[in-house]
C-alpha positions as CSV (number, residue, x, y, z in Angstrom):
1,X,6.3,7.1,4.9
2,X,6.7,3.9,3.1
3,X,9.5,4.0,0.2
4,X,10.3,1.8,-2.2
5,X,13.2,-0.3,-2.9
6,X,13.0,1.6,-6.5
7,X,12.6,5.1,-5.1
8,X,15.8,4.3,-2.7
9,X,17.5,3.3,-5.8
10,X,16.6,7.0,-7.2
11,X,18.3,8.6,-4.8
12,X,21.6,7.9,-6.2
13,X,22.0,6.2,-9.5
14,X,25.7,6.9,-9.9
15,X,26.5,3.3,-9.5
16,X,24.5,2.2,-12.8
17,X,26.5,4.4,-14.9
18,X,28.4,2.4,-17.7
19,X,26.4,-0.7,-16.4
20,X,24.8,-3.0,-19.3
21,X,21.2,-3.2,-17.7
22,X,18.2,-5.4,-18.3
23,X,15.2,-4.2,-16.4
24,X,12.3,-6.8,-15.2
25,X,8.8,-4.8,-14.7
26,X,5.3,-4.6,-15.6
27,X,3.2,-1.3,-14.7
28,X,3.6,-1.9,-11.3
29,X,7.0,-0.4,-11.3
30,X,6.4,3.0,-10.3
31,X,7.7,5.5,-7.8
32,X,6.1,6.8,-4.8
33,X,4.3,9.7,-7.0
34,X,3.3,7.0,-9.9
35,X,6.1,7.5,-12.6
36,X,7.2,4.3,-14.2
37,X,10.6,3.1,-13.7
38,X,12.0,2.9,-17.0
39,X,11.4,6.4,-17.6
40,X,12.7,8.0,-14.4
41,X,15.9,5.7,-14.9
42,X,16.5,7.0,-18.5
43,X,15.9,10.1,-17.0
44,X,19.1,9.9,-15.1
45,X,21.1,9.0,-17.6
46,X,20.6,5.4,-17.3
47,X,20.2,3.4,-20.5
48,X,18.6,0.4,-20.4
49,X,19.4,-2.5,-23.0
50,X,16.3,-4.0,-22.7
51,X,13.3,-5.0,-20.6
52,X,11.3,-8.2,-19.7
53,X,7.9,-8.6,-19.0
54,X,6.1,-11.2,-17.0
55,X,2.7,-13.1,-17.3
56,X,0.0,-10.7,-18.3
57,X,2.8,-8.4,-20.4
58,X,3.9,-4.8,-19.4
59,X,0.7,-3.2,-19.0
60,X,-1.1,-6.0,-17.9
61,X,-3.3,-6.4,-21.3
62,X,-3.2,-10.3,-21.1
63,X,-5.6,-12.4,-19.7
64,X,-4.2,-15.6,-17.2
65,X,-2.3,-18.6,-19.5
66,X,-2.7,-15.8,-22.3
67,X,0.8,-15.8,-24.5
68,X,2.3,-12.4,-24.5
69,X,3.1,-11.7,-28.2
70,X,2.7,-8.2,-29.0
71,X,3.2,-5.4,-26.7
72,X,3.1,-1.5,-26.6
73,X,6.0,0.5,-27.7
74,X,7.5,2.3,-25.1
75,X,10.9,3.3,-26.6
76,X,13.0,0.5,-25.4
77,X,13.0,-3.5,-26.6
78,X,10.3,-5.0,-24.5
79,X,11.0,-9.3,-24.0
80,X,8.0,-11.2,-23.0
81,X,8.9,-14.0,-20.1
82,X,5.2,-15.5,-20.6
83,X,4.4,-17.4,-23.9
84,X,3.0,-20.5,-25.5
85,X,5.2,-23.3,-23.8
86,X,7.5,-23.7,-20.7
87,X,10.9,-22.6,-22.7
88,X,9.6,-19.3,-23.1
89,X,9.7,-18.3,-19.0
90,X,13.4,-18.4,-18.9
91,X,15.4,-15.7,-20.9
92,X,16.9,-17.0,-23.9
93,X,20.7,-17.0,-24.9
94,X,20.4,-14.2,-26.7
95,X,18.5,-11.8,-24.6
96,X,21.2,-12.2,-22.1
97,X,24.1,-11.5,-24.4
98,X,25.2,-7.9,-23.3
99,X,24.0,-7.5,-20.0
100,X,25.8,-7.3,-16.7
101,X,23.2,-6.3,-14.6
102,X,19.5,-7.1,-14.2
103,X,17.2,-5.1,-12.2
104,X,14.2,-6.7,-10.9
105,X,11.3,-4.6,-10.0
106,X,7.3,-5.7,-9.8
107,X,4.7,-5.6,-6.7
108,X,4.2,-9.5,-5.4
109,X,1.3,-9.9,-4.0
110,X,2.1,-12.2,-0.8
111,X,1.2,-16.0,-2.9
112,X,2.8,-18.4,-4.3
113,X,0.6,-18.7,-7.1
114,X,1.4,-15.5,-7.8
115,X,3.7,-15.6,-11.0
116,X,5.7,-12.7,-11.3
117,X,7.9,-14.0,-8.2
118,X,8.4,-17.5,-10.0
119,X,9.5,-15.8,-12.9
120,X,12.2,-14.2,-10.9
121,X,13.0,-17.1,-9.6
122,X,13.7,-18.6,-13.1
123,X,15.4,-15.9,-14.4
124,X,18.2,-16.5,-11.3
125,X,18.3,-20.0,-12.1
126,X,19.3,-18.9,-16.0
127,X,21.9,-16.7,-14.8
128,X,23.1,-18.8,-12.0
129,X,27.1,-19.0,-13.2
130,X,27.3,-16.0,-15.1
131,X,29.1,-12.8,-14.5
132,X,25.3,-11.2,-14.6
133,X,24.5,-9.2,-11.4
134,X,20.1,-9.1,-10.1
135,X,19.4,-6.2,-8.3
136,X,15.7,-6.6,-6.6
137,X,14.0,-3.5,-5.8
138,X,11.6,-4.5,-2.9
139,X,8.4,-3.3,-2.3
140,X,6.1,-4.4,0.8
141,X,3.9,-7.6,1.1
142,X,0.5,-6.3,0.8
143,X,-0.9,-9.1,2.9
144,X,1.6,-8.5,5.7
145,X,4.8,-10.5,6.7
146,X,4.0,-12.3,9.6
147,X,1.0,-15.0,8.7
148,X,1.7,-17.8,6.5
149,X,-0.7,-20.6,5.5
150,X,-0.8,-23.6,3.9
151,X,1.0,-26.6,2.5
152,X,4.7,-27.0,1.8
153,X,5.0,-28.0,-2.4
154,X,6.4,-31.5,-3.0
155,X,9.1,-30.8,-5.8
156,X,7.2,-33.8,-7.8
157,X,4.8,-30.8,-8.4
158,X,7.1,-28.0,-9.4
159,X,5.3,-25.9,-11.9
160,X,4.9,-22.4,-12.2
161,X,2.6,-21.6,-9.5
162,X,4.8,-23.6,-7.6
163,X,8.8,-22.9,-8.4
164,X,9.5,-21.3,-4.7
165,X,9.5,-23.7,-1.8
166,X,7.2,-21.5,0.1
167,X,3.6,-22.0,1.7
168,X,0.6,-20.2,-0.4
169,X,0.8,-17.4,1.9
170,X,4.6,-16.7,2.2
171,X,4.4,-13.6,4.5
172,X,7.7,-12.4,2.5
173,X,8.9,-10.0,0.2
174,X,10.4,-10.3,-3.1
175,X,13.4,-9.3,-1.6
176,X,13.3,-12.0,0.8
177,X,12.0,-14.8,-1.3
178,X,14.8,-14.0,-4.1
179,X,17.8,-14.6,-1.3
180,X,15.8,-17.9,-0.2
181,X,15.4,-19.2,-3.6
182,X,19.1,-18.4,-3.9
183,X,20.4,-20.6,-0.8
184,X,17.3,-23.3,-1.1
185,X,18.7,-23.7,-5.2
186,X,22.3,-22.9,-4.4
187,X,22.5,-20.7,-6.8
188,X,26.0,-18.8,-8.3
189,X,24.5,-15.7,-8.4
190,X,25.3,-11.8,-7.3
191,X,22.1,-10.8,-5.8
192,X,21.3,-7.6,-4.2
193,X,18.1,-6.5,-2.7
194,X,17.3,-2.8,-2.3
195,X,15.3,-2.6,1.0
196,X,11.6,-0.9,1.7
197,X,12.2,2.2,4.0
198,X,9.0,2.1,6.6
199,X,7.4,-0.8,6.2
200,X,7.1,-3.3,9.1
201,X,5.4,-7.1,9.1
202,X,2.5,-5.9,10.6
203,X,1.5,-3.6,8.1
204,X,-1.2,-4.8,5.2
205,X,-0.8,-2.7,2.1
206,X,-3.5,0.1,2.9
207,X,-1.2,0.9,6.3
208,X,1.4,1.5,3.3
209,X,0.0,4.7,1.8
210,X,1.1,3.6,-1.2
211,X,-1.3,3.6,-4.2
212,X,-2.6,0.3,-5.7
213,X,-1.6,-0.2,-9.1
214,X,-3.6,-3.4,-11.1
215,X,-0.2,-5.6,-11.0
216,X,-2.6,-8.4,-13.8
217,X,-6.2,-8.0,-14.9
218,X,-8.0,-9.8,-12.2
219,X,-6.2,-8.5,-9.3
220,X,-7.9,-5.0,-9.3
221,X,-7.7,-4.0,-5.5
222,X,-5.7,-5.1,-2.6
223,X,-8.8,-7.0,-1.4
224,X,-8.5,-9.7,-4.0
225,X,-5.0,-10.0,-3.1
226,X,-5.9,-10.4,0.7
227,X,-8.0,-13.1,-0.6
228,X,-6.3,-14.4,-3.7
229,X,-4.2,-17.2,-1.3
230,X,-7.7,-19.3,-0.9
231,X,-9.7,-18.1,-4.0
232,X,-7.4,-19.3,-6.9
233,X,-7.9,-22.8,-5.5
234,X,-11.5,-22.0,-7.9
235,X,-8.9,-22.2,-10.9
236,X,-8.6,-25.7,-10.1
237,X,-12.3,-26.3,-9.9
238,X,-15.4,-26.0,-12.5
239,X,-16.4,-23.7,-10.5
240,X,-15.8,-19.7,-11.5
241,X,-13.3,-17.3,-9.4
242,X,-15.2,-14.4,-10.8
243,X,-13.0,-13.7,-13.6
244,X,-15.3,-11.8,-16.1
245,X,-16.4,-9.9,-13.3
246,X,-15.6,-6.4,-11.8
247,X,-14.4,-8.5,-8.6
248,X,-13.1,-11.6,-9.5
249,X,-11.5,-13.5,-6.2
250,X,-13.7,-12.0,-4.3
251,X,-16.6,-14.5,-5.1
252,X,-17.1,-17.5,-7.0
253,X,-20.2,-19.5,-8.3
254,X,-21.5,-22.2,-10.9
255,X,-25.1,-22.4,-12.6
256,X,-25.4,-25.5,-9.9
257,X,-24.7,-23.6,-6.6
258,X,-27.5,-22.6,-4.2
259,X,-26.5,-19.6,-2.4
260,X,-28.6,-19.4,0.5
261,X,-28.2,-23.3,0.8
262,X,-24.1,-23.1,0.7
263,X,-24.1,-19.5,2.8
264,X,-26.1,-21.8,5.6
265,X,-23.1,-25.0,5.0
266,X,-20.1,-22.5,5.3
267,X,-21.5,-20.6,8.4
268,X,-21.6,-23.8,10.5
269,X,-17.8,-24.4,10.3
270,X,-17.2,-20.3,12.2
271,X,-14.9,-19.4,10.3
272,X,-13.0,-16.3,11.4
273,X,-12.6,-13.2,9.9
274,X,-15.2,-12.9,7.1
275,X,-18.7,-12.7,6.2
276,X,-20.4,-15.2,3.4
277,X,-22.9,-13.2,1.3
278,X,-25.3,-15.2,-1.1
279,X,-25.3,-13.6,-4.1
280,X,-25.2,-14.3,-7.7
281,X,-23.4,-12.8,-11.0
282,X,-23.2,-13.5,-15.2
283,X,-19.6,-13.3,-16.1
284,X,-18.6,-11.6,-19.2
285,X,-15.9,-14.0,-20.3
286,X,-14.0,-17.2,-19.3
287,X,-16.3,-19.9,-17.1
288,X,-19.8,-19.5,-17.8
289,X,-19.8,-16.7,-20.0
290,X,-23.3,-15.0,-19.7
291,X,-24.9,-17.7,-17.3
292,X,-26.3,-16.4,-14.2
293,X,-24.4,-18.4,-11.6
294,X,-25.2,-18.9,-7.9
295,X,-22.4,-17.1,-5.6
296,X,-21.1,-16.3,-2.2
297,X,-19.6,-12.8,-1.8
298,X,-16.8,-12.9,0.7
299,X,-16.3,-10.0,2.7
300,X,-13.4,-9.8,5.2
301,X,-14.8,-8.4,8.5
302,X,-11.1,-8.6,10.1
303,X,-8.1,-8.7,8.0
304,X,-5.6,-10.2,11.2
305,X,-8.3,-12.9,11.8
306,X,-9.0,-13.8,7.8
307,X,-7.1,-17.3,6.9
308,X,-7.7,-17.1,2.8
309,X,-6.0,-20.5,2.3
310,X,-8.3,-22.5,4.7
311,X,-11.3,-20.8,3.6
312,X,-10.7,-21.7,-0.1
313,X,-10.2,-25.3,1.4
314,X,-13.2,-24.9,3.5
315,X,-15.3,-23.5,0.4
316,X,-14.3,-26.2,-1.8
317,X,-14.7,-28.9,1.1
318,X,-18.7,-28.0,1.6
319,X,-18.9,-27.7,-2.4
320,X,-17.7,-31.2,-2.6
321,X,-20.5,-32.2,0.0
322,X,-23.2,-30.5,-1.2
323,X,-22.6,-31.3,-4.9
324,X,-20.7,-34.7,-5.1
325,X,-22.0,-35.5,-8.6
326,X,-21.6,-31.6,-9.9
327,X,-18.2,-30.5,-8.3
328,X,-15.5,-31.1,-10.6
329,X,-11.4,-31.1,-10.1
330,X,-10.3,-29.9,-13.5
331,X,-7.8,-32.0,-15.2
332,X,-7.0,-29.8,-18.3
333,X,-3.6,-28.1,-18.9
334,X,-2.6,-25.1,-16.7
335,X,-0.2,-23.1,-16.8
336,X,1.8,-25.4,-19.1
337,X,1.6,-29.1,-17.0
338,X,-0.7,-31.5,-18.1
339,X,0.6,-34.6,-15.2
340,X,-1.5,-32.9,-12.4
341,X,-4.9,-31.3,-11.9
342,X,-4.6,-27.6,-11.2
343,X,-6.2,-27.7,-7.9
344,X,-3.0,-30.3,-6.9
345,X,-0.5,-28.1,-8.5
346,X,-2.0,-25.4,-6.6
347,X,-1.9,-26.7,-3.3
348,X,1.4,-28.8,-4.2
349,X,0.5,-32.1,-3.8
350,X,-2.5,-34.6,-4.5
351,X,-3.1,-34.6,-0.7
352,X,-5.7,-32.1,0.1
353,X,-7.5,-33.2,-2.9
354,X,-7.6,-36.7,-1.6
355,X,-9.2,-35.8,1.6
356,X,-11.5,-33.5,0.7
357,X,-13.3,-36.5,-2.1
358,X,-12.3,-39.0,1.5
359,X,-14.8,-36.6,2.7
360,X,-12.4,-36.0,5.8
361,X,-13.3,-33.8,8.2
362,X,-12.4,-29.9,7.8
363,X,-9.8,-29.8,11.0
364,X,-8.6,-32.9,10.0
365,X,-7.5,-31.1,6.4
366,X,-6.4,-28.6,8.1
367,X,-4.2,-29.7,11.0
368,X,-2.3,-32.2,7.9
369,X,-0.4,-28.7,6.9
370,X,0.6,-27.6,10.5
371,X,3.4,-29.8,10.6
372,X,4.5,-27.5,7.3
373,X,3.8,-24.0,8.9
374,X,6.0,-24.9,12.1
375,X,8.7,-25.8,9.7
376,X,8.7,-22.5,7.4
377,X,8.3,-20.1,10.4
378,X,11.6,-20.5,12.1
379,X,13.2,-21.0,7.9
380,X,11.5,-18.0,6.5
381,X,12.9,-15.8,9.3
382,X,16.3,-16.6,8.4
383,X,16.1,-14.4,5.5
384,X,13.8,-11.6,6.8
385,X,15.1,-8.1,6.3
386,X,12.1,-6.2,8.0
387,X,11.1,-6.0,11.9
């Protein structure tokens, strides 16, 4: 049986007695039998000063780049960490005044796009000095914590889907990434991490037997998640990632695609691992609200063998060729930074954007981020705290 760092933490809170705790959370912070943190806590006896909520608010009710204004009472002060400019995902002055100890506890899901991890990561940097102790409750990777993928980020594009100096596929815990971030930053901070009990690297979140809960809107089922690392590459395009869907991630289109056309395209490279289905949907909301829209459904035929970061590259490569006057990098705002388009932010640099309009081959894209893998492997296990 898989526990979490949270229901290890349970087991004996007579250390948090007379502490001055802050919790961290969305409604992913449950226990093994789905009771939410900050209720089994107070149940103890624990009082909590306060609580912070990330991107998408504590339940989730916020759409992506939404600002979390209002949010559900729950009997405790509830901070949002996600709002209309860049100052508002660090803690202000006076939200820390009071607090000794802050307790970090929301499901990643294995990306560095991913923002709840980033706003950890901010968070330490706010209370790197102080006399303010983080306590992270772990919980597994869903997508495992032995593949990583993808480009390292070039600090020039720190943003924030890209605060940790990680690949888009990490293969790391919370845990893990939170005591990197704290050596790679050299950080002055008391950090403690509450270890999983069961879960190896091998295991992908259904070998957990833990139950799924919707950690933000568009990230319904584990599935997206094991594609997510590839998929919100679409952000970063006019093309849609699905959102307004009931599986968002797990396809894309625009009103210019061709399925059968692009299915035929993507099939040529042999790409391992999944299964292209032509398709098409009519989101409800965000890119081409109410348009049909020409798709490809992906359906992983083989989790071990899936790559999700070079099939988004490979996806977006074929786009490019098939549709050079159509296929569009987006250059608006996101996620606060107007200096780069969100597909560069994304992948960290300008570089894989650059080749893929050069019209460079697809193993030439991908062998320029080997050099990057081999480096993080050997780093990353540094700090692993799982077999």
């Amino acid at each position: 049986m898989v526990l979490n760092g949270l229901d290890i933490l349970l087991q004996d809170t007579s250390k948090l007695k007379h502490r001055n705790i802050a919790l961290i959370a969305n409604q992913t912070s449950v226990t093994l039998d789905l009771k939410y943190s900050w209720l089994e806590l107070q149940k103890q006896g624990i009082t909590l000063k306060k609580i912070f909520s990330p991107e998408h608010g504590l339940f989730s009710t916020e759409q992506d780049q939404i600002a979390v204004t209002g949010q559900p009472g729950i009997g405790c002060h509830v901070i949002s960490l996600y709002g209309d400019s860049t100052d508002t995902l660090l803690p202000n002055e006076n939200s820390l005044q009071g607090i000794d100890l802050v307790i970090f506890d929301i499901q990643d899901i294995g990306s560095r796009y991913y923002t709840y991890i980033n706003t950890l990561a901010l968070f330490m940097e706010a209370i790197s000095g102080r006399d303010v102790e983080i306590l992270v409750l772990d919980r597994p990777n869903p997508l495992g914590g032995q593949a990583v993928e993808g480009p390292l980020p070039d600090p020039a594009y720190r943003s924030f889907v890209g605060v940790l100096p990680v690949p888009p596929r990490h293969g790391m815990t919370a845990g893990e990434l939170a005591r990197l971030y704290l050596d790679h930053n050299n950080l002055d901070v008391n950090l403690r991490v509450v270890t999983v009990q069961g879960w190896e690297r091998s295991m992908f979140f259904p070998q957990t037997g833990l139950h799924w809960v919707v950690p933000s809107p568009n990230m319904p089922t584990w599935e997206t998640a094991l594609v997510y690392p590839g998929m919100c590459l679409f952000e970063g395009l006019n093309a849609s990632e699905g959102r307004g869907t009931t599986t968002p991630f797990l396809h894309f289109g625009a009103p210019f695609i061709e399925p059968d056309i692009l299915a035929e395209n993507i099939a040529s490279f042999g790409i391992d691992g999944v299964f292209f289905r032509p398709t098409y949907f009519k989101p409800s909301f965000h890119k081409y609200k109410d348009e049909i829209v020409g798709s490809l459904f992906l359906h992983v035929t083989d989790r071990n063998l899936f790559r999700p970061f070079m099939t988004g590259i490979a996806l977006t490569t074929v786009l490019h060729e098939l549709y050079p006057e159509k296929l569009r990098f987006l250059r608006e705002v996101y996620e606060f930074n107007s200096q780069h388009p969100a597909f560069d932010l994304l992948c960290g640099s300008s570089t894989l954007r650059t080749m893929i309009e050069n019209k460079r081959p697809l193993q030439e894209i991908r062998e320029s981020w080997e050099e990057d893998e081999n480096a993080f492997l050997p780093l990353k296990q540094n700090y692993h705290m799982y077999r």
